[in-house]
C-alpha positions as CSV (number, residue, x, y, z in Angstrom):
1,X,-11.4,3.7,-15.3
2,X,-9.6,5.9,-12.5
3,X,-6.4,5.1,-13.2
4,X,-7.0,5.8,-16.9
5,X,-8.0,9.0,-16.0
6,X,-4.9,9.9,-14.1
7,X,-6.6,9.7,-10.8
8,X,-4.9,8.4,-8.0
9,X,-6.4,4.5,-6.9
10,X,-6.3,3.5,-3.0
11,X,-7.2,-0.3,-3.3
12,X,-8.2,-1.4,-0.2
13,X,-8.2,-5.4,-0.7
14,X,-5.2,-7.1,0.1
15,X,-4.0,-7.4,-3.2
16,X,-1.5,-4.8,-4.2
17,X,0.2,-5.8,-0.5
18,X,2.9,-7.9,-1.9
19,X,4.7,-7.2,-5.9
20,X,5.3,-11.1,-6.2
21,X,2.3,-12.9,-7.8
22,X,4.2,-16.1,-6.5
23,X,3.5,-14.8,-2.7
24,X,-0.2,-13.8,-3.9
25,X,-0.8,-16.9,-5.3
26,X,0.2,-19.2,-2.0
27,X,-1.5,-16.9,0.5
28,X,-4.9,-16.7,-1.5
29,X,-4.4,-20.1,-3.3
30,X,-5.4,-18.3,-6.5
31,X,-4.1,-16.1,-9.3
32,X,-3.7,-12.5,-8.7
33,X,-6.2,-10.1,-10.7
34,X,-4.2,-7.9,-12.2
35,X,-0.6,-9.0,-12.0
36,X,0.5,-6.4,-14.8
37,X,0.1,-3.6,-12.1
38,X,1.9,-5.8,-9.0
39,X,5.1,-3.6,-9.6
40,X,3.5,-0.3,-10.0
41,X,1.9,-0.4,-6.5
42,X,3.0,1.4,-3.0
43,X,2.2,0.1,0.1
44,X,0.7,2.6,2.1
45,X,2.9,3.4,5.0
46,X,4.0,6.4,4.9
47,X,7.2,5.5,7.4
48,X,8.3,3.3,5.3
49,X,7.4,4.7,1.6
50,X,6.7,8.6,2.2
51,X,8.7,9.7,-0.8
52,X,7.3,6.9,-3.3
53,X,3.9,7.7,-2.3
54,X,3.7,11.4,-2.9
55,X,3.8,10.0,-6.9
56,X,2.2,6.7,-6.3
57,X,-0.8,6.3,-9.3
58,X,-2.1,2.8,-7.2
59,X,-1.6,2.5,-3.3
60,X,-2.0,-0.3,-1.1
61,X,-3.5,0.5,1.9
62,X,-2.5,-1.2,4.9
63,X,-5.3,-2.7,6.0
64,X,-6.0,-3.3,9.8
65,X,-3.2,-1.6,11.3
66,X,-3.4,-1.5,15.2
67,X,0.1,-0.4,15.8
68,X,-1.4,3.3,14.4
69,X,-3.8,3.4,17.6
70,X,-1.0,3.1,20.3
71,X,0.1,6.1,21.6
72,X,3.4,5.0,21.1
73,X,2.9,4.8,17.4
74,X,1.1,8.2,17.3
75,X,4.1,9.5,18.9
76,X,6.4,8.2,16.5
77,X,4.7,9.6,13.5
78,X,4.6,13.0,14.8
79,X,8.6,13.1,14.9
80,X,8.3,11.6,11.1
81,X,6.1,13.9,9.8
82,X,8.1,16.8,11.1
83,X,11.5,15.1,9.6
């Protein structure tokens, strides 16, 4: 309903994570959902994906992401950002 709507969807399951239903499918020993929509989804780093997410229509958010709390990691962002 959001997406049909041209809002921008921030699925926070684990299943937009990986674009290959084969992957999906041996990690949660079922079929993916909506496998139609596996290639259309960004994972949602921006340090890796920043210029595919500023478009993105579906995102996949990370998740538990620890390496965001360490100072290091902060530190790092900060000179991305400002790239």
């Amino acid at each position: 309903m959001l997406r049909e709507a041209g809002k921008t969807v921030v699925d926070l399951s684990a299943d937009f994570r990986t674009t290959d239903p084969a992957v999906y499918r041996e990690f949660y020993d079922h079929e993916h959902p909506a496998p139609a929509l596996l290639a259309e989804a960004v994972y949602g780093i921006p340090e890796i994906h920043r210029q595919r997410l500023k478009s993105a229509k579906l995102i996949a958010a990370p998740g538990c992401f620890p390496p965001a709390s360490s100072c290091r990691s902060r530190r790092f962002c900060a000179r991305v950002d400002r790239a």
